[in-house]
N, C-alpha and C positions, 0 to 999 in steps of 0.2 A: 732593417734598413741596410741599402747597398750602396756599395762605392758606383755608382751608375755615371757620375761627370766625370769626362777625363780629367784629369790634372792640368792643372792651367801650367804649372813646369816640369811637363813630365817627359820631356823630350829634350835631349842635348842642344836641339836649334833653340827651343823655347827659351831653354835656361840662356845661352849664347846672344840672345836677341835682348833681353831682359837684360845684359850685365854691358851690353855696348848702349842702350840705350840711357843708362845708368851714369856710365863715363862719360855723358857729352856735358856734366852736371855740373860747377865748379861748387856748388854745396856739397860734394861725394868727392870729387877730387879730392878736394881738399886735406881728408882725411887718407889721400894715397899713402901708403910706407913703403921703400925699396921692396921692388918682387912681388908688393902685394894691394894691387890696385882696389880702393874699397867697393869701386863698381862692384867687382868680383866678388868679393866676403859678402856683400849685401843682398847678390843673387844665390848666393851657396845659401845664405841665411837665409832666406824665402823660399828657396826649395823643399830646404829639410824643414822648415817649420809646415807646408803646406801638407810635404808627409807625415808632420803628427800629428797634425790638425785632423786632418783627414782620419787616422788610425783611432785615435781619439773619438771622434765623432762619430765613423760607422764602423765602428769595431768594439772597443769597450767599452765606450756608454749607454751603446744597447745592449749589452749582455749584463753589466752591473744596474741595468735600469729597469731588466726584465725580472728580478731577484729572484730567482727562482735559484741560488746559487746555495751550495752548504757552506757555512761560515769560514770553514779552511780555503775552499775556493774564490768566494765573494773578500778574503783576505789579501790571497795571491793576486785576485784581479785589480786590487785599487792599489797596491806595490807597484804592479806594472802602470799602472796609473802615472801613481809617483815618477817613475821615470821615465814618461812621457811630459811630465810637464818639468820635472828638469832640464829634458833633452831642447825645451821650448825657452827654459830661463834662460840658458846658456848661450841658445842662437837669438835670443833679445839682447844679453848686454855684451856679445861676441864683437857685430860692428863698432866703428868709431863711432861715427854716425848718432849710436841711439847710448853713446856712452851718459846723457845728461838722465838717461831714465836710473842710474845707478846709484845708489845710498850713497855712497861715499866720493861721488866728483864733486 
């Protein structure tokens, strides 16, 4: 399996077009803080999570899914796993926005 679709934010207009269109929101405003409009953190958080989705999906789930791994490697690859879907927690409870998805709000 290949990465064959472009990235839907894989271009700095992309991303730029996506975080003004964001801002015209007063449900996204609202969560603005001096310097740090959450249009912006919510399109930075869409970017990177699309890149680990992406890495995620044609990258290491067909190599841990083809098992033809020796157990030291098939070990190493689901660590990198692991922080891949950290790198994904992170950019989910990062915005204001999706702060209600958190244990403890």
């Amino acid at each position: 399996m290949k990465m064959t679709d472009a990235p839907l934010l894989g271009t700095a207009e992309q991303i730029n077009r996506l975080a003004y269109a964001l801002a015209r929101y007063n449900c996204i405003a609202k969560f603005d803080r001096t310097g740090e409009p959450e249009a912006g953190v919510l399109e930075h958080t869409f970017s990177d999570l699309e890149r680990s989705f992406r890495t995620f999906l044609y990258e290491l789930l067909p190599t841990l899914a083809a098992g033809n791994l020796p157990e030291q490697e098939t070990q190493e690859l689901l660590l990198r796993i692991g922080e891949e879907l950290r790198h994904i927690q992170y950019h989910i409870m990062d915005p204001h926005f999706y702060r209600y998805l958190r244990d403890d709000s």
